[in-house]
Wavefront OBJ file of the C-alpha trace (Angstrom):
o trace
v 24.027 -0.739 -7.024
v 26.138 -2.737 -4.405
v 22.701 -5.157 -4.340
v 22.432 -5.507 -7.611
v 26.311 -5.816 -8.277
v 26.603 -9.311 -5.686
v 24.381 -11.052 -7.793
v 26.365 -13.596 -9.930
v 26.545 -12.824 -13.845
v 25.265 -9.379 -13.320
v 27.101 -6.496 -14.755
v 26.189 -2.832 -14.112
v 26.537 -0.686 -17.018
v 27.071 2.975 -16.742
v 27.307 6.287 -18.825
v 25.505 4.773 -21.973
v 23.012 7.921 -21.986
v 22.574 7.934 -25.611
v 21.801 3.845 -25.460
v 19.073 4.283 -22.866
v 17.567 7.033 -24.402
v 16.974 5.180 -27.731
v 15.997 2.357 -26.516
v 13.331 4.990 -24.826
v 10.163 3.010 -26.974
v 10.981 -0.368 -26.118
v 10.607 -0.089 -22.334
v 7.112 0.064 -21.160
v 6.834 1.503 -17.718
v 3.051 2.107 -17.785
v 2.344 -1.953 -16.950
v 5.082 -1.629 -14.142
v 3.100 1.250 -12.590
v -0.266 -0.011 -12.841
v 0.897 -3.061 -10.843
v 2.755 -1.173 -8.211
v -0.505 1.018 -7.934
v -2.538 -2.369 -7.629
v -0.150 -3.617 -5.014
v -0.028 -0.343 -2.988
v -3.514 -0.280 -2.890
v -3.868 -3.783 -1.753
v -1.185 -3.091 1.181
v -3.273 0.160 2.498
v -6.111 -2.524 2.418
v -4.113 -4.901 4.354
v -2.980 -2.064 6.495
v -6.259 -0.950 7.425
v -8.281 -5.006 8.045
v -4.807 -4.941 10.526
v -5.780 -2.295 12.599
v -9.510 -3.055 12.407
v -8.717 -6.641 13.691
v -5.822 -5.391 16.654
v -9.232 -2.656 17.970
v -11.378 -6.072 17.714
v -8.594 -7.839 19.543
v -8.189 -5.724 22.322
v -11.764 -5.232 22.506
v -12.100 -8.722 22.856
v -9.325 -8.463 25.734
v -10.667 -6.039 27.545
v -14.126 -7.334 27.800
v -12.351 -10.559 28.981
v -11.046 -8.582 31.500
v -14.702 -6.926 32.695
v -16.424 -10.629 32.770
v -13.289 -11.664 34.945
v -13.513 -9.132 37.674
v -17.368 -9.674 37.089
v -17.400 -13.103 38.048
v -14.967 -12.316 40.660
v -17.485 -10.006 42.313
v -20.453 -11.600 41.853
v -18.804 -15.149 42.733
v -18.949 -17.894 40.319
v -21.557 -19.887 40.611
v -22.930 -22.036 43.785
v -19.452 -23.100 44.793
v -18.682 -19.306 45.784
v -19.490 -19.604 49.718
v -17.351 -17.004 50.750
v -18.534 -14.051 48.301
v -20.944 -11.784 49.852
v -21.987 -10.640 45.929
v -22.352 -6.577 45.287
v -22.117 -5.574 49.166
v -18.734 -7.119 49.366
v -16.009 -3.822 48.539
v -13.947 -3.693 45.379
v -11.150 -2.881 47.675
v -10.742 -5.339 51.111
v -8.855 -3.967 53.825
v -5.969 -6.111 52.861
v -5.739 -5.232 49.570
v -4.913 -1.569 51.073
v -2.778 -2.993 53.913
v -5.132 -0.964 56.944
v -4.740 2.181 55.156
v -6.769 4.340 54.171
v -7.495 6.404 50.950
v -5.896 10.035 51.378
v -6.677 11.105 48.115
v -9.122 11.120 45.152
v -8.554 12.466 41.456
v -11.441 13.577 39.540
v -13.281 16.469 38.435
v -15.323 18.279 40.694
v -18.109 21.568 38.903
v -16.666 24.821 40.641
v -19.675 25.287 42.867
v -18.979 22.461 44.837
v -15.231 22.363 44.999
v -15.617 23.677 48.917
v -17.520 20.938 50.280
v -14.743 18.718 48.828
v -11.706 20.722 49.880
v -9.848 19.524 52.843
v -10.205 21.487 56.428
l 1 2 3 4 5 6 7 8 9 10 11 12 13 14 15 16 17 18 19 20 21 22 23 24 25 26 27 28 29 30 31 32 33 34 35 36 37 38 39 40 41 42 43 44 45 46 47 48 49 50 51 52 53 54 55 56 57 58 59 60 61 62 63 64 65 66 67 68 69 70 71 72 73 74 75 76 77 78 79 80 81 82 83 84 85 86 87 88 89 90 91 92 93 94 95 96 97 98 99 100 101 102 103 104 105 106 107 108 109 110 111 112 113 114 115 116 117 118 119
């Protein structure tokens, strides 16, 4: 009501029961539904070409991301003199800083968990 009520040259009527319920006939809610069906339908459309295009987009991305550390790997192209191709490691020794992995996460089938423990 407060909405409706600070629109200029509106009045709110209330308690006319007996008006509203004669005037029951002349007020046709069945087109108002249909449309509000059509346009709730058309939203859970819109809704779902949304989502398919953000999974396309960050699909997209992500393979972006692959042919990037891809090229990065492989070198690109004949200008890449200092990239030794697949033999060179993902890892350099300065990317860890000298150190050395201590630990690995991963699964591991229960028969050979003791050849993978540590001593």
């Amino acid at each position: 009501f407060e909405e409706i009520g600070k629109i200029e040259g509106c009045e709110i009527t209330k308690n006319r029961v007996n008006e509203f319920l004669a005037a029951d006939g002349a007020v046709k809610l069945d087109e108002v539904e249909s449309e509000l069906q059509r346009l709730y339908q058309t939203f859970l459309k819109s809704k779902e070409n949304n989502e398919s295009l953000m999974n396309e987009k960050n699909q997209a991305v992500e393979e972006s991301e692959v042919i990037a550390a891809a090229l990065k790997i492989l070198g690109e192209g004949s200008g890449a003199e200092t990239s030794q191709g697949l033999s060179q490691p993902i890892l350099d020794e300065d990317a860890l800083g000298g150190r050395r992995l201590g630990y690995v996460a991963g699964v591991v089938p229960r028969i050979d968990e003791m050849r993978f423990s540590r001593a």
